[in-house]
C-alpha positions in Angstrom: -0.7 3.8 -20.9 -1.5 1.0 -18.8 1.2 -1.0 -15.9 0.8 -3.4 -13.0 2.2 -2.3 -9.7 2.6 -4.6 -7.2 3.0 -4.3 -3.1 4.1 -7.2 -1.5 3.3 -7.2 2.1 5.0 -9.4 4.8 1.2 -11.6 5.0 -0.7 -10.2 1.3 0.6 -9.2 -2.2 -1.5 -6.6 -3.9 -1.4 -6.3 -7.3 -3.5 -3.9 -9.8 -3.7 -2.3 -13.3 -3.0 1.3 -12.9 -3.6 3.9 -15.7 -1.8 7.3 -16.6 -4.1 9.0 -13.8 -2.9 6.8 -11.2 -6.3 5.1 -11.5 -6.8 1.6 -10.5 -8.6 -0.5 -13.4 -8.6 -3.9 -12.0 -7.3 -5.2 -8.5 -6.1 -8.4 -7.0 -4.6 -9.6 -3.5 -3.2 -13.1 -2.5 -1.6 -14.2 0.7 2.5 -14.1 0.6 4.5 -17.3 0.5 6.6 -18.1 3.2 9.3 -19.4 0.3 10.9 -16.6 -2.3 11.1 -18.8 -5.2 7.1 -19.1 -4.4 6.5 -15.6 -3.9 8.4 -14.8 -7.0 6.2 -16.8 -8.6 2.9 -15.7 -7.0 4.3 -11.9 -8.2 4.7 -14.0 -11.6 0.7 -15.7 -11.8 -0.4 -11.8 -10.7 1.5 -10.1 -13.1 0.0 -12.5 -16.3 -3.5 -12.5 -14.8 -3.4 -8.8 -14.3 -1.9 -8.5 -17.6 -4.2 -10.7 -20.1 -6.9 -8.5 -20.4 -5.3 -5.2 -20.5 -2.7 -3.9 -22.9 0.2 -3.4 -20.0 3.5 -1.8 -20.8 5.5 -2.2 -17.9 5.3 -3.5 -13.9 6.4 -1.7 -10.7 7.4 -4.2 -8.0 7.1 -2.6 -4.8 8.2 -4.2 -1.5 9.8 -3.7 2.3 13.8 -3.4 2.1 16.9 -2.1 0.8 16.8 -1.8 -2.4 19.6 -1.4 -5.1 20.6 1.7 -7.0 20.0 0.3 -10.4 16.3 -1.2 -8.8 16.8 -4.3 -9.8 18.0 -6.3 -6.6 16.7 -6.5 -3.1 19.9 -6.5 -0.7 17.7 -6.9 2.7 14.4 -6.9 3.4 13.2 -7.3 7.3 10.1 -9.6 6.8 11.5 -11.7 3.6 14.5 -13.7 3.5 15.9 -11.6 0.6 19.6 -10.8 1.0 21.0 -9.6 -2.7 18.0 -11.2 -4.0 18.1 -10.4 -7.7 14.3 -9.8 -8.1 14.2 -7.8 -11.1 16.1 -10.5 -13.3 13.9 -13.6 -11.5 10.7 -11.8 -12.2 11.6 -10.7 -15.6 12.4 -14.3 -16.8 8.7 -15.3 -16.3 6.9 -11.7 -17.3 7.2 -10.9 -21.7 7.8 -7.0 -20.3 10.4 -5.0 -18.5 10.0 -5.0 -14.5 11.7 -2.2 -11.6 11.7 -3.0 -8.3 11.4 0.0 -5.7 11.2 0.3 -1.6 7.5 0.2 -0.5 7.7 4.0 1.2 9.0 4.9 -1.8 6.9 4.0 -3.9 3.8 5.2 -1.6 5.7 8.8 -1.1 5.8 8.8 -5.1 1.7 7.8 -5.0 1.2 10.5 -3.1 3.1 12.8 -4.4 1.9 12.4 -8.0 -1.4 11.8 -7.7 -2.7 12.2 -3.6 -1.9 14.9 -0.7 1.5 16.3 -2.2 0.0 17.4 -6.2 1.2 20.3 -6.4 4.3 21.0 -4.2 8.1 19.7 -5.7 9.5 19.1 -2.0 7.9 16.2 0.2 8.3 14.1 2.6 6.1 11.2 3.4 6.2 9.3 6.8 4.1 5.9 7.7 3.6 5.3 10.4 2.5 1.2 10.9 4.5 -1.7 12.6 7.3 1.1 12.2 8.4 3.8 10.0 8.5 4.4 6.6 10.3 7.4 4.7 10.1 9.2 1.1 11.6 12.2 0.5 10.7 13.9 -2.7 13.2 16.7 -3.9 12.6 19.2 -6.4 10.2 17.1 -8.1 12.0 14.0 -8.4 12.5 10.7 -5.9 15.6 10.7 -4.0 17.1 7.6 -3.6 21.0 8.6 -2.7 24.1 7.1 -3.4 23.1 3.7 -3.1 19.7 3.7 -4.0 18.5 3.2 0.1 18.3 6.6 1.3 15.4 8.0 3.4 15.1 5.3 6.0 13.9 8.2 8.0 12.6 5.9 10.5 16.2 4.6 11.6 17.4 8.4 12.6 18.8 7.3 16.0 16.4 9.2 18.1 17.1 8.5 21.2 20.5 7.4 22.5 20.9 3.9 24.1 17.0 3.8 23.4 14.6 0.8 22.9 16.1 -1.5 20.6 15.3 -1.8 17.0 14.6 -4.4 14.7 17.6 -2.8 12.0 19.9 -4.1 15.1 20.3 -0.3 16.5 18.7 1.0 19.1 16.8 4.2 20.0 15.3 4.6 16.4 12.9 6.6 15.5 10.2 4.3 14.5 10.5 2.8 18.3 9.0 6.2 19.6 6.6 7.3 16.5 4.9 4.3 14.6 1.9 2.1 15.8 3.7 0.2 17.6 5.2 2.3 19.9 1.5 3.9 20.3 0.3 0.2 21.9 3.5 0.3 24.0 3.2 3.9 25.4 -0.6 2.3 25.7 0.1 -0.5 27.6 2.3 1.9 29.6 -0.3 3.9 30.8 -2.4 1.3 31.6 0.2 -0.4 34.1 1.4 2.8 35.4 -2.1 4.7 35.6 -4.5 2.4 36.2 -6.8 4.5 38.4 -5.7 7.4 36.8 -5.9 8.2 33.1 -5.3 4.5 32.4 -8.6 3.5 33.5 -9.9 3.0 30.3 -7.2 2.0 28.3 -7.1 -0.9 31.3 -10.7 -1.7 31.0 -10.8 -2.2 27.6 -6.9 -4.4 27.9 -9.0 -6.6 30.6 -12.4 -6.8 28.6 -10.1 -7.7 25.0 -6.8 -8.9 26.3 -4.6 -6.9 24.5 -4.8 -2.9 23.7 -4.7 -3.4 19.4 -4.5 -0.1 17.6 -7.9 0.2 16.3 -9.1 -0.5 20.1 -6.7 2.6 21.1 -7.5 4.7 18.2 -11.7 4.0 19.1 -10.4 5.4 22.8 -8.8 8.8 21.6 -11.8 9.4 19.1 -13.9 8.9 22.2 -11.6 11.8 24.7 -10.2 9.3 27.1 -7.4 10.9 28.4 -4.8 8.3 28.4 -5.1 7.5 24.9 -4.8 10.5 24.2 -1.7 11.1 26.2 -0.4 7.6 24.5 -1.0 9.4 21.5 0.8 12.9 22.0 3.9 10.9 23.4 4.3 9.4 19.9 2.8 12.2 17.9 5.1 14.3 19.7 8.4 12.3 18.6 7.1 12.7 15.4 7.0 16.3 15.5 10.3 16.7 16.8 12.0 14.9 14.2 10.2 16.5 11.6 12.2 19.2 13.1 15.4 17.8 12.1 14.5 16.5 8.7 12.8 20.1 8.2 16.7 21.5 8.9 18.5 19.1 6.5 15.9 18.7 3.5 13.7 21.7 3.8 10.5 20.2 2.8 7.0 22.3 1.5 5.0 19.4 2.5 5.1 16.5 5.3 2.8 13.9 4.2 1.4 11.6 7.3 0.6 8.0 6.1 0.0 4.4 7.6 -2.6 3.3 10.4 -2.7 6.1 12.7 -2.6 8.4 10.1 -6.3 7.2 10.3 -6.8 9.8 13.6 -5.9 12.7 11.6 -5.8 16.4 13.3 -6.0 14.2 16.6 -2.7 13.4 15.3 -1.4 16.2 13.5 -2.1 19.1 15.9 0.4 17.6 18.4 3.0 16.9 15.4 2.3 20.3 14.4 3.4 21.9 18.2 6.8 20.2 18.1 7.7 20.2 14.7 7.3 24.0 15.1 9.1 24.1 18.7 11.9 22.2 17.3 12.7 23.8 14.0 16.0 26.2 14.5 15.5 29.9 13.9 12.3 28.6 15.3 10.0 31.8 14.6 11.2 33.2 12.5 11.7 31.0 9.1 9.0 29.5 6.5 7.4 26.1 8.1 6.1 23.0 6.3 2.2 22.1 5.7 1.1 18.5 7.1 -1.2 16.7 5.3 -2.9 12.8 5.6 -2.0 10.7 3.0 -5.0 10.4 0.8 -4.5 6.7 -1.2 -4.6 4.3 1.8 -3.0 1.0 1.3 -3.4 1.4 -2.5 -0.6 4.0 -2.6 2.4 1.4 -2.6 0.8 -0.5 -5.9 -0.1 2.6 -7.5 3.3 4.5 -7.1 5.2 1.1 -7.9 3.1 1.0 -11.6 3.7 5.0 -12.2 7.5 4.5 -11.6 7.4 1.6 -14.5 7.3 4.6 -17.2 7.5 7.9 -15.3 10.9 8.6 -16.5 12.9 7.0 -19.5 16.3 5.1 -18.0 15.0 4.4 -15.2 15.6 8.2 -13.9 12.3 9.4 -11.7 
């Protein structure tokens, strides 16, 4: 059994045939459209290129946004002007096969979860941490989507109270204290604050470049300099900590660490691990979580979105 899955991005769409094994058979990738009805078409030309050479049963659209419970309409997405967009229904009047349309963490948890870091385990949770974060929880074997089919937008827990404002329009979420982004801002921080300090080097290298970019950073804490490496507890640590809380409400086997710092593994995860532990209650003395790096890259959204085509019948994963 063969599908496409495809991940659109907010600047590339990546599309590929993806088999039973979660194997990728043939790949493509094309810069997004700044227009829907273009990028719905671009999804389209993907979709019947991808398509012509292989027998394909079904395609998995995956992309960034709220997403409806019966998967078939976008009602917001924060880099595309989708609002109640009904994808499913546009994509399926120019593709001879039946289409879903799923969140992009979702569909990356699901990756992972079937066929990367969480085989094995029923309970998951996968975090990414990029421009901010993304959420999939995993329960008893089977994607939870809630009520309305948008749940585990675990990087808009409000965090911090009255905190740094966020692009949902709240403020003090989570993904303003743990994703990549908040890694170059606690960067830059350091560097302003510390520059004859710790900051030294993360100052040098902001002269030398002109900006601090997360590679740059992540090159810094993989080399021992010490303010990366406090940049990088700051945010690990937030991390941690909420993993505490979502440890308390969904009782997880598994957290799953995806996304570009993800990249600095146990760098990363033995700070998460500290204050996940220190802020779990009954803190000593109850079963803890493993941590794990995600293991499919920037494949995982595409491969999840084509297993999700046909995991389930009804449209039930």
């Amino acid at each position: 059994m063969l599908n496409v899955g495809i991940d659109i991005g907010g600047t590339k769409i990546a599309g590929g045939v993806v088999d039973a094994e979660g194997r990728i058979v043939e790949k493509l990738r094309v810069d997004t459209p700044t227009d829907t009805r273009a990028l719905a078409d671009a999804v389209i030309d993907m979709t019947r290129h991808l398509s012509a050479a292989h027998d394909v049963a079904g395609v998995g659209v995956a992309a960034a946004g709220f997403i409806d419970r019966e998967r078939a309409s976008v009602i917001h997405a924060p880099n595309i002007a989708w609002r109640n967009e009904p994808l499913k229904a546009s994509l399926e009047a120019g593709i001879d096969m039946p289409v879903i349309i799923e969140n992009d963490a979702n569909a990356a948890g699901w990756a992972e979860f079937r066929f990367g870091a969480g085989r094995g385990v029923d309970d998951m949770v996968m975090l990414t941490m990029g421009t901010g974060v993304g959420g999939a929880v995993i329960a008893n074997g089977l994607l939870y989507r809630g009520g309305h089919g948008i749940a585990a937008e675990l990087g808009h827990l409000r965090f911090i109270r009255d905190g740094i404002p966020c692009g949902c329009g709240q403020s003090g979420c989570l993904e303003q204290y743990a994703s990549g982004r908040a890694l170059q801002r606690e960067a830059n921080a350091i560097a302003d604050g510390e520059a004859d300090g710790i900051g030294a080097g993360l100052a040098a290298v902001r002269t030398q470049k002109g900006t601090l970019s997360g590679p740059a950073i992540s090159r810094l804490v993989l080399a021992g300099d010490p303010g990366a490496t406090e940049a990088l507890l700051r945010v690990a640590t937030a991390l941690g900590e909420a993993c505490g809380g979502f440890q308390a409400v969904l009782d997880p086997e598994l957290f799953v660490i995806g996304g570009g710092v993800a990249q600095l593994g146990e760098d990363l995860l033995g700070p998460v691990r500290i204050a996940y532990e220190t802020s779990l209650p009954g803190y000593g003395d109850r079963p803890v979580a493993q941590f794990a790096i995600a293991q499919l890259g920037n494949d995982a959204g595409l491969i999840g979105a084509a297993d999700l085509a046909t995991v389930r019948p009804g449209g039930e994963y």
